[in-house]
C-alpha positions, 0 to 999 in steps of 0.5 A, a space after each residue: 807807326 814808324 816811317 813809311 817810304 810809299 811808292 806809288 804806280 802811276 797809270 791807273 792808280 794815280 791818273 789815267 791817261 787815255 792809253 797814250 802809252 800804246 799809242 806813243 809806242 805805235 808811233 814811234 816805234 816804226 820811227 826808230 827801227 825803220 819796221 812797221 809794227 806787227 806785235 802791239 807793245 805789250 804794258 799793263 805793270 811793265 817797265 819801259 824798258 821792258 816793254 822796249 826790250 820785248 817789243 823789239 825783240 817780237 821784231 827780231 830786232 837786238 836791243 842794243 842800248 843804243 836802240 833803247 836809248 832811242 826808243 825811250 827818247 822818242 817815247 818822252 817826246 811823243 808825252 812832251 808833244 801831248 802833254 796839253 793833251 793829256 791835260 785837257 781829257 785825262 783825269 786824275 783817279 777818285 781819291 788819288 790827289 786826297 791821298 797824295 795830299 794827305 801823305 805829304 802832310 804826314 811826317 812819317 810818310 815819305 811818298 815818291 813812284 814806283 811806275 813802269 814809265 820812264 822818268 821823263 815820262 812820269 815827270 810830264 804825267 804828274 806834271 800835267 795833272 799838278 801832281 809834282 809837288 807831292 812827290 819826291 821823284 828823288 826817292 823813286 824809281 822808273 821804267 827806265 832803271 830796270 827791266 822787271 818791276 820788282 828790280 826797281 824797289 831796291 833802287 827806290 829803298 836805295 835812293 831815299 837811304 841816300 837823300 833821307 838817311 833812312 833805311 826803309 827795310 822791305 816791310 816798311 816800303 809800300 806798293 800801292 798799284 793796281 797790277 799783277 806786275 805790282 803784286 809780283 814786285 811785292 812778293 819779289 822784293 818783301 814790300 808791303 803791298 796796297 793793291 787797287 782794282 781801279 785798272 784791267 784787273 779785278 780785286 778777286 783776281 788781285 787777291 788770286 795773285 797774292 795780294 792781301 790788302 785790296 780795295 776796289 777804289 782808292 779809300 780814304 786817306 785814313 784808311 789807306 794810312 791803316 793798310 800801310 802795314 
């Protein structure tokens, strides 16, 4: 096998954590815009700033950067406050600390995230669980770099080129999500895609949706290094 960058979502695919996003953005959002919230954030495979983007305008409100900026702001310190939390009742997913183990230790593997949080907020998520030191969140890409999801697989395929001097064509980048967003970033960007049914959607609507390899949970780091493609 040549070498593989593999981009991970995190929420739902790697831990799950207690859906503190929509909770955060209940808070904060009031907060920032001085606006009670009447349309809830709307997630599940967004980026940030797309969830962001939408929400404020669902409010009549111009996302001007420097709302953005301090929407997400208060989003990392909403995750900074609750990171103990989040410790102590969140969980890591069966199979995902394994499989995040088990890649690191590959040569020809380099793993970072591909996820809809910011990068702050991803930092404190993998951060709580001790999952930091198996990723290169330098190769990565976030919630806050792009609007739509598949915009960040460019970004990731660029930033590993730069620190790793490699050059991970499409079909050598791997998405392993558990979201209809994650299969659309695949399609949109030629990524190989790894999908789980461990999130709101079934393997039958994930298949539905495109994706030709799917498991119902995370396998075995033997047989999710066989579906890298």
């Amino acid at each position: 096998m040549d070498e593989r960058l593999v981009l991970w979502d995190v929420d739902h695919t790697l831990i799950d954590s207690l859906g503190l996003g929509g909770a955060a953005y209940q808070r904060i959002f009031p907060q920032v815009t001085g606006q009670p919230v009447r349309q809830p954030a709307l997630m599940d495979g967004r980026t940030d700033l797309g969830t962001i983007d939408h929400m404020l305008r669902s409010h009549d409100i111009e996302p001007t950067r420097e709302l953005v900026a301090a929407m997400t702001t208060a989003l990392a310190g909403v995750f900074d406050e609750v990171r103990v939390e989040l410790a102590d009742n969140g969980r890591v997913l069966p199979g995902a600390r394994e499989a995040l183990v088990a890649f690191d230790a590959d040569p020809l593997v380099h793993q970072s995230v591909l996820t809809g949080n910011t990068a702050e907020v991803a930092r404190i998520k993998l951060g709580a669980f001790g999952l930091l030191d198996h990723v290169d969140l330098d190769i990565g890409a976030f919630g806050d770099d792009h609007l739509r999801r598949g915009g960040l697989v460019p970004i990731a395929r660029e930033r590993a080129a730069d620190k790793l001097g490699i050059d991970f064509a499409p079909a050598r980048t791997v998405l392993i999500g558990d979201t209809l967003n994650d299969v659309r970033a695949a399609q949109e960007s030629g990524a190989h895609l790894v999908a789980v049914a461990t999130g709101s959607y079934s393997a039958d609507e994930l298949r539905s949706a495109g994706a030709e390899v799917v498991f119902d949970t995370l396998p075995t780091p033997e047989e999710l290094r066989s579906a890298l493609g």
